[in-house]
C-alpha positions in Angstrom: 44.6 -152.7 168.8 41.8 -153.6 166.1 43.2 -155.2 163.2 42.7 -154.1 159.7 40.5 -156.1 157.2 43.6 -157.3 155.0 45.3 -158.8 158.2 42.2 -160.3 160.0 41.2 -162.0 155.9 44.8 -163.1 155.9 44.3 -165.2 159.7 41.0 -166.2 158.6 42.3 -167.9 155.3 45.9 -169.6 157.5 42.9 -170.6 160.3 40.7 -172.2 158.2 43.4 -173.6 155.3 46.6 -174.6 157.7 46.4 -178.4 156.9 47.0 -177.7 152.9 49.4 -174.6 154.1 51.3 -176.9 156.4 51.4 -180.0 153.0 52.5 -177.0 150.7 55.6 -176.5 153.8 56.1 -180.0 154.0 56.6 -180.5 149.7 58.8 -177.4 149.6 61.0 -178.7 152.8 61.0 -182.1 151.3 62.0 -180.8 147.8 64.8 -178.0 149.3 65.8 -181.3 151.3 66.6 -183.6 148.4 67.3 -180.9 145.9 69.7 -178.5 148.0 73.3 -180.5 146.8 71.9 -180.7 143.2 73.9 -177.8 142.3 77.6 -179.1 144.1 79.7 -180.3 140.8 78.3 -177.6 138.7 79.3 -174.7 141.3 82.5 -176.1 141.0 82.4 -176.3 137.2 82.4 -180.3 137.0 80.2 -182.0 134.4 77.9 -184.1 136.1 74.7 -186.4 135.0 71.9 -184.6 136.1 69.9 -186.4 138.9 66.5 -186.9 139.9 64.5 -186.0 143.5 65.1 -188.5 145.6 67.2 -191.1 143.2 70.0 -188.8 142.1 71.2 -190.9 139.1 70.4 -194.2 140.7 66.8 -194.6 139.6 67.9 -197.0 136.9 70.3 -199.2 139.7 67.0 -199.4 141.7 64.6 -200.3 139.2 66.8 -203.0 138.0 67.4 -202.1 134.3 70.8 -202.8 134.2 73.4 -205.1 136.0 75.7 -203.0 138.3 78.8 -203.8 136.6 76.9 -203.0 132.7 75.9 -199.8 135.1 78.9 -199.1 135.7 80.4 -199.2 132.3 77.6 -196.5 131.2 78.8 -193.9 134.1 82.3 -194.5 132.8 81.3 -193.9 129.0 79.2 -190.8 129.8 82.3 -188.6 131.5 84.9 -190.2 129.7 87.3 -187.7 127.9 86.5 -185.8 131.2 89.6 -186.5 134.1 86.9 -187.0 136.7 82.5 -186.4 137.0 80.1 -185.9 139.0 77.5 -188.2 140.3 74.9 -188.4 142.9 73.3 -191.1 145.4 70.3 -189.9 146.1 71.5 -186.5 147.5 74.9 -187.2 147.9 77.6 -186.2 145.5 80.2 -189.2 144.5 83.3 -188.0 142.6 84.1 -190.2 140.0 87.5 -190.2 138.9 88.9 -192.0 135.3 91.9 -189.9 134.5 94.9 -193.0 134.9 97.6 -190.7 137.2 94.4 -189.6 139.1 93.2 -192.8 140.1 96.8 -193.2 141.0 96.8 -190.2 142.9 93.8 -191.7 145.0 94.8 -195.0 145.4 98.6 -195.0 145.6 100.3 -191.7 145.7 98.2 -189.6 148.1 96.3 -192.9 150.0 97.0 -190.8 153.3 94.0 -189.4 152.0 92.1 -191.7 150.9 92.4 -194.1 153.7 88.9 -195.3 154.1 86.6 -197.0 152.3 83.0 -195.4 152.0 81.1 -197.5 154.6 77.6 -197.0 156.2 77.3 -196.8 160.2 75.0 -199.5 161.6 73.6 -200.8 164.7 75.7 -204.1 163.9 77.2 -206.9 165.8 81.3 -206.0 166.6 81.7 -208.8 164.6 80.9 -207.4 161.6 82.0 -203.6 162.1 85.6 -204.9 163.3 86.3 -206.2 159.4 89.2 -204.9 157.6 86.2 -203.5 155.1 84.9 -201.2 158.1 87.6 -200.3 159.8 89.3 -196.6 159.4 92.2 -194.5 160.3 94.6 -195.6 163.1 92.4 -198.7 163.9 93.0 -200.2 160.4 96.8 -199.4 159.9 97.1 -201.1 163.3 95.3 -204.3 162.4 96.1 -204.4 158.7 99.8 -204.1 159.3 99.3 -207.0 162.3 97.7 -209.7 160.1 99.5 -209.1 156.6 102.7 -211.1 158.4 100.2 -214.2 158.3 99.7 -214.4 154.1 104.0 -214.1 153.8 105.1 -216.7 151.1 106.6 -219.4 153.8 103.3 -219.5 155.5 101.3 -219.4 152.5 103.5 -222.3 150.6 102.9 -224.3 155.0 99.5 -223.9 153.1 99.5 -225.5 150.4 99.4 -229.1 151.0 96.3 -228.3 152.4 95.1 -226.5 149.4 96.2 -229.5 146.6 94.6 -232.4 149.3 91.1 -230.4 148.9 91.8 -230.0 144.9 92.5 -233.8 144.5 89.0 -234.0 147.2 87.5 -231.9 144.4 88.2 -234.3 141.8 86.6 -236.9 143.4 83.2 -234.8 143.8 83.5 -233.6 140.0 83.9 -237.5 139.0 80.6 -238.2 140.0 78.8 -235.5 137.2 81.4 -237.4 134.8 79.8 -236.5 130.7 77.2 -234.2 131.9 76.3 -230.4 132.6 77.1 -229.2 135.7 76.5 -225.4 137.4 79.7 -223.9 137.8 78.9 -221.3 140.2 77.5 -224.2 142.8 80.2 -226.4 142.5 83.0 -223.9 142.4 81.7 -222.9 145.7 81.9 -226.3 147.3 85.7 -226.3 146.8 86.6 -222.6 147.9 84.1 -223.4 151.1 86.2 -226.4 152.0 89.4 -224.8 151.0 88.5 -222.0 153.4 87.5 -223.6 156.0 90.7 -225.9 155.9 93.3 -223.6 155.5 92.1 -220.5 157.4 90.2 -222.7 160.6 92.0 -226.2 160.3 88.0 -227.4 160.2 86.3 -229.6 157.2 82.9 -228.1 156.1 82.5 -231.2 154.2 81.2 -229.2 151.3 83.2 -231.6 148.6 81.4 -235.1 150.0 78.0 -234.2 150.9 76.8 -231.9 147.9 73.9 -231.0 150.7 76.5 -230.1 153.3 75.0 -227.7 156.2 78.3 -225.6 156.0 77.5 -225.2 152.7 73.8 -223.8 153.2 74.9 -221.8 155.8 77.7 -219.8 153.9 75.4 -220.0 150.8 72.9 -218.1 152.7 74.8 -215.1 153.9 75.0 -212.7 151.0 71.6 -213.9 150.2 68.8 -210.8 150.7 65.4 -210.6 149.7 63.7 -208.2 147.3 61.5 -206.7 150.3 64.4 -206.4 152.5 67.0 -205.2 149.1 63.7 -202.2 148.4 64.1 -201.2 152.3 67.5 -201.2 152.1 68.0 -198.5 149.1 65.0 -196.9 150.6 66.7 -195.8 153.8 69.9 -195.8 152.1 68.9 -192.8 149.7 66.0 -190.9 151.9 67.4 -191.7 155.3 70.7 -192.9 155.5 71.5 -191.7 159.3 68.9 -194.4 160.3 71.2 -196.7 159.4 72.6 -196.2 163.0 69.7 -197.5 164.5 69.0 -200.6 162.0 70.9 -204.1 163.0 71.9 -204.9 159.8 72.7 -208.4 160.2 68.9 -208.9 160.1 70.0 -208.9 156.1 72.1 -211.6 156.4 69.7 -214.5 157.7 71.0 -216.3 161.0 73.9 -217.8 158.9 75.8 -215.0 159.9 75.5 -216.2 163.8 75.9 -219.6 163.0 79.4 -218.8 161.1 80.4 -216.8 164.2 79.3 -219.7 166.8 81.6 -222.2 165.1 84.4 -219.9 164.3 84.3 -218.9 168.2 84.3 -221.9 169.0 87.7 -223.3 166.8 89.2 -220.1 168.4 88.4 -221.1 172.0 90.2 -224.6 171.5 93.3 -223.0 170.1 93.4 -220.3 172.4 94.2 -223.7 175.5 95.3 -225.8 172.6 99.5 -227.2 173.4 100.1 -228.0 169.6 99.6 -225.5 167.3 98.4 -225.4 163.6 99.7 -223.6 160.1 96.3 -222.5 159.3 95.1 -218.7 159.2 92.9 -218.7 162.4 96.3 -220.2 164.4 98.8 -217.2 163.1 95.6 -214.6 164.0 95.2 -216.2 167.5 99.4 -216.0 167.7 99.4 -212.6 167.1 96.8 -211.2 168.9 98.6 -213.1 171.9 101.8 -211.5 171.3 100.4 -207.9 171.2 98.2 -208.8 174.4 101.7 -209.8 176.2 103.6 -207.0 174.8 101.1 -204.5 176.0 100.4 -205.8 179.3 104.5 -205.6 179.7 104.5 -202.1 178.6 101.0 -201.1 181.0 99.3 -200.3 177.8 97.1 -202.9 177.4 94.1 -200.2 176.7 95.7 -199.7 173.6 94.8 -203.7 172.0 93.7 -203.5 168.6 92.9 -207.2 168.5 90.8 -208.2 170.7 88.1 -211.2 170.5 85.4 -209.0 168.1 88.5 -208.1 166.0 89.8 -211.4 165.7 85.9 -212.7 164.7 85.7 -210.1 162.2 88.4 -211.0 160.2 87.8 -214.6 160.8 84.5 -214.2 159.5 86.2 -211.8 156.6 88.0 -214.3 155.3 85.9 -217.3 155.2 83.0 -215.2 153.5 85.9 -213.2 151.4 87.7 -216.2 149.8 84.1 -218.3 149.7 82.4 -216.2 147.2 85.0 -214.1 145.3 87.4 -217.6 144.5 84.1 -219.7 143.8 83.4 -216.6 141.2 86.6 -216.2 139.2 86.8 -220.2 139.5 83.2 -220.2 137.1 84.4 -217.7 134.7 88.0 -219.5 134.3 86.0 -222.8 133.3 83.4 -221.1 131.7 86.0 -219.8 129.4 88.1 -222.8 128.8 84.6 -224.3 127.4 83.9 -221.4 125.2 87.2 -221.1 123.6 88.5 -224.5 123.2 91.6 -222.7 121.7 92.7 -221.1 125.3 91.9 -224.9 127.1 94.3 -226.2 125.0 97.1 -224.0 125.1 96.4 -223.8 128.6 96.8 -227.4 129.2 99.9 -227.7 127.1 101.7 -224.6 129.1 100.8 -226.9 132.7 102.3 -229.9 131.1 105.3 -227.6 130.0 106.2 -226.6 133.3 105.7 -229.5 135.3 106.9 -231.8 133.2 104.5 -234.2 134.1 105.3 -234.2 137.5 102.9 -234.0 140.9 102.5 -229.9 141.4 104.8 -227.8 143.6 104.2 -224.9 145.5 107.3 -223.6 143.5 105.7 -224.3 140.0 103.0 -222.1 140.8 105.2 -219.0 140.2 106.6 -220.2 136.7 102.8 -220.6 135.2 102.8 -217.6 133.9 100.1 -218.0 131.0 98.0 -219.6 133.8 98.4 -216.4 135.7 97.6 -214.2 132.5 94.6 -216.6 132.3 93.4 -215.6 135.4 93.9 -212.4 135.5 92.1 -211.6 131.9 89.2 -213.1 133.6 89.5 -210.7 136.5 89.6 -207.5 133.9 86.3 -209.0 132.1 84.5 -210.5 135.7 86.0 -208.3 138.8 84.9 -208.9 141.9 83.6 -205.4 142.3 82.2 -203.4 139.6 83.5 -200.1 141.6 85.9 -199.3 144.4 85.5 -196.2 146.8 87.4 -194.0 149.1 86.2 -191.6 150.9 88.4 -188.5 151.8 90.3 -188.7 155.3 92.0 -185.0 155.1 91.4 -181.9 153.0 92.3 -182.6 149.5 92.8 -180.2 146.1 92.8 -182.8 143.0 96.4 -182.3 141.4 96.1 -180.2 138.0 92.2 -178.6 139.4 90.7 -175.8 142.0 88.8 -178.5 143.2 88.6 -179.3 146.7 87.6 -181.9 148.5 86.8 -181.9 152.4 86.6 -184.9 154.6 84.2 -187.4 154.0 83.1 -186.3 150.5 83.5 -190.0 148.6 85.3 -190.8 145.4 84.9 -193.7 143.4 86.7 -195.3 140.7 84.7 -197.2 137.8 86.8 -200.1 137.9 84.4 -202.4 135.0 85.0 -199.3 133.4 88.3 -198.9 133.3 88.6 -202.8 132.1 86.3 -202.2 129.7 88.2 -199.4 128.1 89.1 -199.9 124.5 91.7 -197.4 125.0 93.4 -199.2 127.7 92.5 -202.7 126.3 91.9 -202.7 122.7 89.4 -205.2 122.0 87.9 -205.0 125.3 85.2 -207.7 125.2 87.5 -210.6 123.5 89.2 -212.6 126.1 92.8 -212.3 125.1 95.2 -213.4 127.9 98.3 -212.3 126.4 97.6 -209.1 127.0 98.5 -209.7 130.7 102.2 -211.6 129.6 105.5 -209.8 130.8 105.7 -207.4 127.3 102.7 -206.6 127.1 101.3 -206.1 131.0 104.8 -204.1 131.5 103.3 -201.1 128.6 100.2 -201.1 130.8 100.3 -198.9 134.1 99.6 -201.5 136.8 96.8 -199.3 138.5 94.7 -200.2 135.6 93.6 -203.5 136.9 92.0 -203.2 139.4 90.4 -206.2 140.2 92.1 -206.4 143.7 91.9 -203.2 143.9 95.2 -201.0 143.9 97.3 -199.2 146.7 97.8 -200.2 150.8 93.7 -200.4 150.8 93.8 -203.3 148.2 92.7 -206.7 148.9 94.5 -208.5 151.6 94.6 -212.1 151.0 95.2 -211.7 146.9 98.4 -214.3 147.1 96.3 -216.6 149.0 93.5 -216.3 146.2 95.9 -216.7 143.4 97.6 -220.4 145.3 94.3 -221.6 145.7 93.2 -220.6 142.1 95.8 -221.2 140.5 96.1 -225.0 142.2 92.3 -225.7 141.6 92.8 -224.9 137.8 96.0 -227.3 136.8 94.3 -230.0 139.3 91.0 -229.9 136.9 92.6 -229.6 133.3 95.0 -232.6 134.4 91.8 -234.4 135.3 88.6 -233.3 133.3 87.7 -231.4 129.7 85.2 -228.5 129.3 83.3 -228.3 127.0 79.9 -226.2 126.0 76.2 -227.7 126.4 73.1 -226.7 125.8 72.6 -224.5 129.1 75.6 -222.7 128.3 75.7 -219.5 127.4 77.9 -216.8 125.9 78.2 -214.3 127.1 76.9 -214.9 130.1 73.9 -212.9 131.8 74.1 -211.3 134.9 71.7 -210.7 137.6 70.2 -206.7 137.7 69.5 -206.4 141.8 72.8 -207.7 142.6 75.7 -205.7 143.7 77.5 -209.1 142.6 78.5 -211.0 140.0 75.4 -212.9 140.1 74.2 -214.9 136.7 70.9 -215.0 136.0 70.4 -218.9 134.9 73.6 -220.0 136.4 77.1 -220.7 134.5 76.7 -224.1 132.8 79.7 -226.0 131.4 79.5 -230.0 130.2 82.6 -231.2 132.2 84.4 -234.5 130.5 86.9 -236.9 132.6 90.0 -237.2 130.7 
């Protein structure tokens, strides 16, 4: 059959143009590709901040034009007045919820949910993916509800002569920069390192005698990433997130991360053979993991072990890094802010003094401090941990009071620096005011509102461990030294924009006085 002269000029132009045919495919499939969700809040009649190929509404994040927490407060402030909005990752749609009995709904009411947290599936050690942070479902009920026993209030106050020998320890180190500046953020994290290492492995790091300590280095070096490796990382996280399953990720985190696991498996060995046994966190893991070994084997289910070595490794390794940086964190701020406001170091002070009478601290005086604990936990509000906390949707879910549903694995997200931030929530949101967090006031206040340990059965585990070992550092060093500001200080203080963390950019500088 002879073609006609439109078809034959129509295979003569595909013939001799397919390479610019076949780009012209590719741009339209790559567009369709990065473009095709684009439209998912507003079918669905949700505002939303309109996004951009490839970047969704993360361009900024990337580029580095804001610190993720400052970020975070300007995605807050653009939907609020709005119960929840919609935002995008690159392609994928995040549900940002700020309406207060919504967040509750998420976090509390309707957890069942909610369960996990939004994590990314790598080609990672077991050591890493068996964290309370990446487990889901069954697996982290099982294990979560097996190692709260070990951060009870009797083995937690076993604890704390261990945690008051490394405060005194910390003195000593903080003697030597007696009437000078020293960097907060450094020396904060010598102290939480060897508090650590003490109370959860029973090991010194010898972070608080040798200020070069290799523990130190090591731990130091873990959440450290480069900016080459930090570009690759969002690259594949927003164009081709299911690589992720074929990338070790521990590459990220320098060989500290194996070193860390070497010496932890190694403490864990010994006690595993050990006849005497010790209070520390590492001890009551390796306890427990025994017990449900022996109760399954008794039963014939011993398929069924949810802690075995990786699991035990993981939280190890969870903890140490956990309570290193996060403690050594809110630590800085606390000081920071008894040098700024003079006013707070002094009341403080007098309040310790009114409690304990002048007498060595108890484990028991630690729950009478309470405008210590308001002191703490206004620093919290203004420097959280996290500048956001996820969920991602476990079982089909219709948001109370809307039509709209949400299907398994979409991800929600509350603003938490937002939600601090809020005037209407907090009225004079960026003045440190720690009475807001006393008995009348915090009891006006829905408690899901600060959210700095997060809120609900996914929050942070070890938050009355944090709060002994903070709140003993604290009356250990306003018995013992004065803060005051220097020239390096500053107010406020400067964060880092390519950190997910609360990362200062020239450090948090305080001139420290012996008393």
């Amino acid at each position: 059959m002879e073609l006609n002269t439109g078809t034959k000029e129509l295979l003569f132009f595909i013939v001799e143009n397919w390479k610019l045919l076949l780009f012209f495919n590719l741009i339209f499939f790559i567009y369709f590709y990065y473009t095709q969700n684009f439209d998912y809040f507003e079918k669905r009649n949700v505002k939303f901040m309109k996004p951009v190929i490839f970047f969704g509404n993360s361009l900024s994040r990337i580029t580095g034009k804001k610190p993720f927490i400052e970020f975070q407060l300007d995605v807050y402030n653009y939907f609020k007045g709005n119960r929840f909005g919609g935002y995008f990752e690159g392609r994928r749609p995040v549900l940002y919820v700020l309406d207060p009995d919504l967040i509750k709904s998420v976090t509390i009411s309707d957890a069942d949910h909610f369960i996990d947290r939004s994590t990314i599936k790598t080609k990672e050690p077991r050591y890493l993916s068996r964290s309370l942070l990446a487990l889901k479902g069954m697996e982290w009920k099982a294990v979560r509800s097996l190692i709260t026993p070990t951060f009870s209030s009797s083995r937690l106050k076993n604890m704390f002569p261990l945690v008051q020998h490394c405060s005194d320890q910390w003195v000593g180190l903080l003697s030597r920069f007696d009437n000078t500046e020293i960097e907060l953020k450094e020396m904060t994290g010598h102290f939480t390192l060897e508090v650590t290492g003490v109370c959860a492995f029973g090991i010194s790091t010898d972070a608080l005698k040798d200020e070069n300590a290799e523990f130190f280095k090591v731990a130091e070096k873990f959440n450290y990433m480069s900016i080459q490796k930090r570009m690759f990382f969002f690259f594949i996280l927003l164009f081709m997130p299911s690589m992720f399953k074929y990338i070790n990720i521990s590459f990220m985190n320098h060989d500290s991360t194996k070193k860390l696991v070497k010496i932890l498996q190694n403490t864990k060995a010994e006690r595993m053979t050990a006849e005497s046994k010790r209070s520390d966190f590492l001890q009551l893991l390796v306890d427990v993991a025994i017990k449900e070994k022996e109760e399954l084997e008794n039963t014939g289910e011993s398929s069924k072990r949810y802690l075995d070595n990786d699991t035990l490794d993981a939280q190890a390794l969870l903890f140490l890094l956990a309570g290193f940086e996060t403690t050594s964190t809110l630590l800085s701020f606390v000081f920071h802010t008894m040098a700024v406001r003079p006013d707070i170091q002094d009341k403080l002070r007098a309040h310790i003094e009114e409690i304990t009478k002048g007498q060595e601290l108890t484990y028991d005086h630690l729950s009478q401090l309470d405008y210590l604990e308001a002191v703490i936990q206004e620093t919290l509000r203004m420097y959280p941990p996290l500048g956001r906390i996820d969920r991602t949707c476990s079982k089909p879910y219709t948001v109370p009071g809307s039509s709209l549903n949400l299907k398994v694995g979409d991800v929600v997200a509350v603003p938490v620096y937002g939600i601090h931030m809020d005037p209407d929530i907090y009225p004079e949101p960026k003045k440190f005011i720690p009475e807001r967090f006393m008995k009348e006031e915090k009891k006006e206040r829905p408690s899901h509102l600060f959210l700095a340990f997060g809120a609900g059965p996914r929050n942070c585990i070890g938050i009355r461990f944090a709060m002994v070992v903070a709140k003993t550092a604290i009356v250990t060093l306003m018995r013992n030294f004065k803060f005051s500001s220097g020239p390096k200080t500053e107010n406020p203080v400067k964060f880092h924009r390519n950190s997910m963390l609360l990362k200062p950019e020239s450090g948090v500088w305080v001139h420290v006085e012996k008393i």
